[in-house]
VEXVO-99959 format. One line per field, with one value per residue: residue number from 1; x negated, z, y of N, C-alpha, C in turn; chain. Coordinates in steps of 0.02 Angstrom, whole numbers, plus 32768, in hexadecimal, padded with zeros to 4 digits. Atoms other than C-alpha are relative to their C-alpha. Layout:
BEGIN
num: NUM ...
n.u: X ...
n.w: Z ...
n.v: Y ...
ca.u: X ...
ca.w: Z ...
ca.v: Y ...
c.u: X ...
c.w: Z ...
c.v: Y ...
cadena: A ...
This chain:
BEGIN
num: 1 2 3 4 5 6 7 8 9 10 11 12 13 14 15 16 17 18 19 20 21 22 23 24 25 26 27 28 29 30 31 32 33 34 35 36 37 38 39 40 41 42 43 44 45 46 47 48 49 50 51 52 53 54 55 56 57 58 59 60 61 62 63 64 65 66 67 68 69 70 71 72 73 74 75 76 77 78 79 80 81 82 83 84 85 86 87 88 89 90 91 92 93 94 95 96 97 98 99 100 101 102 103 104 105 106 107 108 109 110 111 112 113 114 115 116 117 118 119 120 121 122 123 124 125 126 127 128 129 130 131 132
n.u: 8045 8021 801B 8009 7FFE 8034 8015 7FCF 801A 803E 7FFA 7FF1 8047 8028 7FF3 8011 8058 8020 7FED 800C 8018 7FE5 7FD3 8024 8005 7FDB 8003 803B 8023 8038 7FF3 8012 8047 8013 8039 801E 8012 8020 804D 8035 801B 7FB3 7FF2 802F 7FE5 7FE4 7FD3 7FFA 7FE0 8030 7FFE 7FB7 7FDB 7FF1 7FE1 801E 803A 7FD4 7FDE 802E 8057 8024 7FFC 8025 8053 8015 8005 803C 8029 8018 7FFD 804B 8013 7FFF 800E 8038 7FE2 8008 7FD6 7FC8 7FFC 7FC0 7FA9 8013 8037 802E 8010 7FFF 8032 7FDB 8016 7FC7 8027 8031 7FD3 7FCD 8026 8026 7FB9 7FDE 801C 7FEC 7FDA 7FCD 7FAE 7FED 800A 7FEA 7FB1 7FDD 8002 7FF6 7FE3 7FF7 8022 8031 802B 8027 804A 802B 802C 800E 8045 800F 8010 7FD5 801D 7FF6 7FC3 8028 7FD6 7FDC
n.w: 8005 7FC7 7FD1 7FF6 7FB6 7FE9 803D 7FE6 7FD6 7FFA 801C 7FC1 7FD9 802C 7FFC 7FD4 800C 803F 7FDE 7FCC 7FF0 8007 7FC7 7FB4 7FF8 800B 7FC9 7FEA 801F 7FD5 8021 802E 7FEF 8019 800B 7FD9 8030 7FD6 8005 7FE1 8045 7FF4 7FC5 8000 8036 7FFA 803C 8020 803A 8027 8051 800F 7FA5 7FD2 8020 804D 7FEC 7FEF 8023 8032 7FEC 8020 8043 7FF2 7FEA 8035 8041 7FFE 8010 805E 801B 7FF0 802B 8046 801C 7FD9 7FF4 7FAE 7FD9 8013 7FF1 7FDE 8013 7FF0 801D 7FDD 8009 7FCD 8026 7FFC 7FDB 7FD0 7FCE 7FE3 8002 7FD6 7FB6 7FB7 7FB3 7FDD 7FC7 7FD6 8049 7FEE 7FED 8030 8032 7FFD 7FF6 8039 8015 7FDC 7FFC 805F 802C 804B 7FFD 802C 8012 7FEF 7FE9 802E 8025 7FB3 7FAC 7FC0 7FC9 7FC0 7FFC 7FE2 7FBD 7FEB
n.v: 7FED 8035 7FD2 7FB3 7FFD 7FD5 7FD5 7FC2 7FD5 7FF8 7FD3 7FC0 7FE3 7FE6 7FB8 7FE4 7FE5 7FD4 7F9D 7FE2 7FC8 7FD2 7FEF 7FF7 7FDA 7FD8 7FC7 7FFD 7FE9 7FF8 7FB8 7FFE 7FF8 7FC3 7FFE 7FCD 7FCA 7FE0 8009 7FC8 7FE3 7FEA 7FD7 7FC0 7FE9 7FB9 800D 8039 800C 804C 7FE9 7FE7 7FF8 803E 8025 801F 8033 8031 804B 8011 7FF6 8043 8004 7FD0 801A 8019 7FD3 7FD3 8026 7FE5 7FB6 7FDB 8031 8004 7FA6 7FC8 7FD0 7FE0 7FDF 7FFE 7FCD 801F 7FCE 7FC1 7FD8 7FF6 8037 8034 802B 805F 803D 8020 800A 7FC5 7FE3 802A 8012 7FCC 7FF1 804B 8028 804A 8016 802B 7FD8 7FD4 801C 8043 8000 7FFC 8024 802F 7FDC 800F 8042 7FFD 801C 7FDB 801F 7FB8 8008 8030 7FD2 7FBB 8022 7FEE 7FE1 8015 7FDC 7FD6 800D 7FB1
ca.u: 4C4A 4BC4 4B75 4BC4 4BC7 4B0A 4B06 4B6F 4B22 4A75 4A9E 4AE7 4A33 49E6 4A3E 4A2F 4966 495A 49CA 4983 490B 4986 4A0A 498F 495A 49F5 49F2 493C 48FC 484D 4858 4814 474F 4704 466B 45EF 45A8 453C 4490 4400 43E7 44A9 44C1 4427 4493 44E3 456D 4592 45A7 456E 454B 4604 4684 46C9 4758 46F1 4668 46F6 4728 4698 45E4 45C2 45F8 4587 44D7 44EF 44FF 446A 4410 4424 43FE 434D 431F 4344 4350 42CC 4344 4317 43A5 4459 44C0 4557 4622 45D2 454C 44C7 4442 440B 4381 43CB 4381 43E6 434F 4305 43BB 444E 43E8 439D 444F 449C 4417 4472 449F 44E4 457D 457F 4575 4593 462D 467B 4638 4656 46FD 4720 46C0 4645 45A5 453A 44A2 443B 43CD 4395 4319 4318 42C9 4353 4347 432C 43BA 438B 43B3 4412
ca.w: A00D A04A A0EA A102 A1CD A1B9 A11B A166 A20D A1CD A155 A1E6 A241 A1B3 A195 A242 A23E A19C A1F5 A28E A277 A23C A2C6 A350 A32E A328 A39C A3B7 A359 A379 A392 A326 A348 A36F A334 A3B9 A36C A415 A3D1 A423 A34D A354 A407 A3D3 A339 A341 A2B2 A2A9 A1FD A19D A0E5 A0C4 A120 A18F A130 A086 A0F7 A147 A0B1 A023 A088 A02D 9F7B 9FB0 9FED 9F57 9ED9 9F36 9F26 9E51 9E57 9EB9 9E68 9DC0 9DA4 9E21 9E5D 9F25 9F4D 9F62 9F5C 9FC8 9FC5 A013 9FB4 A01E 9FE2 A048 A01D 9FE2 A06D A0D0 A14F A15C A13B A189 A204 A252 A2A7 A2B4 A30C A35C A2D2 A358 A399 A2FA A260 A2A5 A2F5 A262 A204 A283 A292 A1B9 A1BC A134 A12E A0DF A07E A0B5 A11B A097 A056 A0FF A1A2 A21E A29D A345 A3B8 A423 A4D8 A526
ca.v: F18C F120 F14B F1D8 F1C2 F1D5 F24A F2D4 F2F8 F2E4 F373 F3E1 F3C4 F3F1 F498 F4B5 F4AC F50B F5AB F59A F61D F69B F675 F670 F700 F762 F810 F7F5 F876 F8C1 F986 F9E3 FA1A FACF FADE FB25 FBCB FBFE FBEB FC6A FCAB FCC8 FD13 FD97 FDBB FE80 FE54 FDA0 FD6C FCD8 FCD1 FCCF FCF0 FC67 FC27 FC0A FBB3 FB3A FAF3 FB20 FB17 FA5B FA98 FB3A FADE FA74 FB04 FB5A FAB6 FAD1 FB68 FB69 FAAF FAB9 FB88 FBBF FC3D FC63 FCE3 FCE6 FD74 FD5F FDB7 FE4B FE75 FE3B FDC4 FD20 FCA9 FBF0 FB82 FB08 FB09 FBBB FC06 FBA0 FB4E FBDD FC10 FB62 FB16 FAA5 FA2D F9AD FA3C FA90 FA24 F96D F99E F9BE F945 F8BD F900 F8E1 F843 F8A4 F866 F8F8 F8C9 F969 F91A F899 F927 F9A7 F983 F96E F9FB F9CD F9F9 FA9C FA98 FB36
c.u: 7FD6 7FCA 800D 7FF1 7FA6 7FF1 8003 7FE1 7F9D 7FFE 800A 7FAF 7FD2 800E 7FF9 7FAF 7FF8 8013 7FF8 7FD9 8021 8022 7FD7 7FDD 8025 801A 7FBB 7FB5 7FBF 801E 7FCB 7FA7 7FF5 7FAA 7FCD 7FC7 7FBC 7FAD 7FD7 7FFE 804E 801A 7FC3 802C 8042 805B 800E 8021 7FCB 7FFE 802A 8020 8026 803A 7FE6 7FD2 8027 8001 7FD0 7FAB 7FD5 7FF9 7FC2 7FB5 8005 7FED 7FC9 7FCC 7FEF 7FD6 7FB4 7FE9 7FEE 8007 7FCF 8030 8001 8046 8040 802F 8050 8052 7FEF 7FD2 7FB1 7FCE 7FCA 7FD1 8038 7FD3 8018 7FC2 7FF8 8045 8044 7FEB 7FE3 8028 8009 7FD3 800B 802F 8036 8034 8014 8011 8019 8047 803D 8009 8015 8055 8039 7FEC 7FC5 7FC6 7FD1 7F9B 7FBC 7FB8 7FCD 7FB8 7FEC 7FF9 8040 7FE3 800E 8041 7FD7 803C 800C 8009
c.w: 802C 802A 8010 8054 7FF7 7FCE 8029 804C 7FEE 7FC6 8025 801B 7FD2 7FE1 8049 8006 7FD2 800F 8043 8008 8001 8039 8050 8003 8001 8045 8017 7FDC 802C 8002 7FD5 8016 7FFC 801A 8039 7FD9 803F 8006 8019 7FB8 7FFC 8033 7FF7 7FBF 8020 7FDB 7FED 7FC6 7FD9 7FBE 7FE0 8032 801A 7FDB 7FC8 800B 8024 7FC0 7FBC 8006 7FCA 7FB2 8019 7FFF 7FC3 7FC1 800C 7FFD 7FB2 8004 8009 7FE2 7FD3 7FE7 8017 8020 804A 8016 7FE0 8013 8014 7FF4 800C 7FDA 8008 7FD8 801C 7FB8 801A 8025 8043 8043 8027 7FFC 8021 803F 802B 8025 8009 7FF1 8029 7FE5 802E 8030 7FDF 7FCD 800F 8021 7FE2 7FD4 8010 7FFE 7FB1 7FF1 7FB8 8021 7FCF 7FEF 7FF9 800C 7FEB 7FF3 803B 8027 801B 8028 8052 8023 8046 8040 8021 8043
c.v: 7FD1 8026 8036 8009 800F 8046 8056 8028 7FFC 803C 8035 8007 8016 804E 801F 8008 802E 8042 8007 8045 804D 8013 8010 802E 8055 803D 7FFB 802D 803D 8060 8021 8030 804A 7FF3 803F 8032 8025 8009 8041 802D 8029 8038 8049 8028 8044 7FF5 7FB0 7FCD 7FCF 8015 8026 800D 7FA8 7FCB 7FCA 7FCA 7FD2 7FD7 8011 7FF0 7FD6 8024 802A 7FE7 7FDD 8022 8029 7FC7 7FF3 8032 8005 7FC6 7FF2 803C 8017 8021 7FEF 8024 7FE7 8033 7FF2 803D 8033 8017 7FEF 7FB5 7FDD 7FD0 7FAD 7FD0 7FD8 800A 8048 8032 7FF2 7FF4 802A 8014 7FD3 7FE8 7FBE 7FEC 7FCC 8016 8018 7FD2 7FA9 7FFB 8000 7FBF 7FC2 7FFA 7FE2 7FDA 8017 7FE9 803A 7FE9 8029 7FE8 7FB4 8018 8014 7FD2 800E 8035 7FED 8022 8043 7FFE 803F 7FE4
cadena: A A A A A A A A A A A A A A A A A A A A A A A A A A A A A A A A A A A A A A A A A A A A A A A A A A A A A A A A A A A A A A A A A A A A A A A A A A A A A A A A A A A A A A A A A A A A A A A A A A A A A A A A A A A A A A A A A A A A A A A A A A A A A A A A A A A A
């Protein structure tokens, strides 16, 4: 083979750059994020219960704000009537945001967290962050 004296280790440094990131990051995992829930709208709350319950809002909130963003957009349709019975006006601002408040211990932790990038605040004012 020709060249192999340079072929051969310039192939090794080249698999070694391409899995460095994997190997160098091996046991360095982040833990896993709790979302701070201690907002003043929250802490006045008797019964603390969110739309859904906590599981469904872990892993469906996004599908959720998007399906209440059809719904009041292109149906009109204002309310939403949740697993209990109870029904809740669709607005990421005047409904979400009024307990979690504090989007940068609640909401970016997560997100930060999953690398998502949510495109919320494309349309919505950011809310300031509130100081406790």
């Amino acid at each position: 083979m020709y060249d192999s004296d340079k072929i051969i280790p310039g192939l090794i440094i080249f698999v070694g750059l391409m899995t460095f990131p994997i190997w160098s990051s091996i046991g360095k995992a982040e833990p896993k994020p709790e979302p701070k829930i201690d907002t003043p709208a929250i802490n006045q709350m008797v019964k603390k219960q969110c739309v859904e319950d906590t599981h469904f809002m872990k892993t469906s909130h996004m599908q959720m704000i998007n399906d209440w963003r059809d719904k009041v957009l292109r149906d009109g349709e204002r309310y939403y009537t949740n697993s209990r019975g109870e029904k809740v006006m669709m607005s990421l601002q005047n409904t979400c945001m009024k307990c979690h408040s504090n989007k940068d211990k609640f909401c970016d932790t997560c997100h930060t967290y999953t690398d998502v990038k949510p495109y919320c605040w494309d349309c919505h004012i950011q809310p300031k962050g509130i100081k406790q």
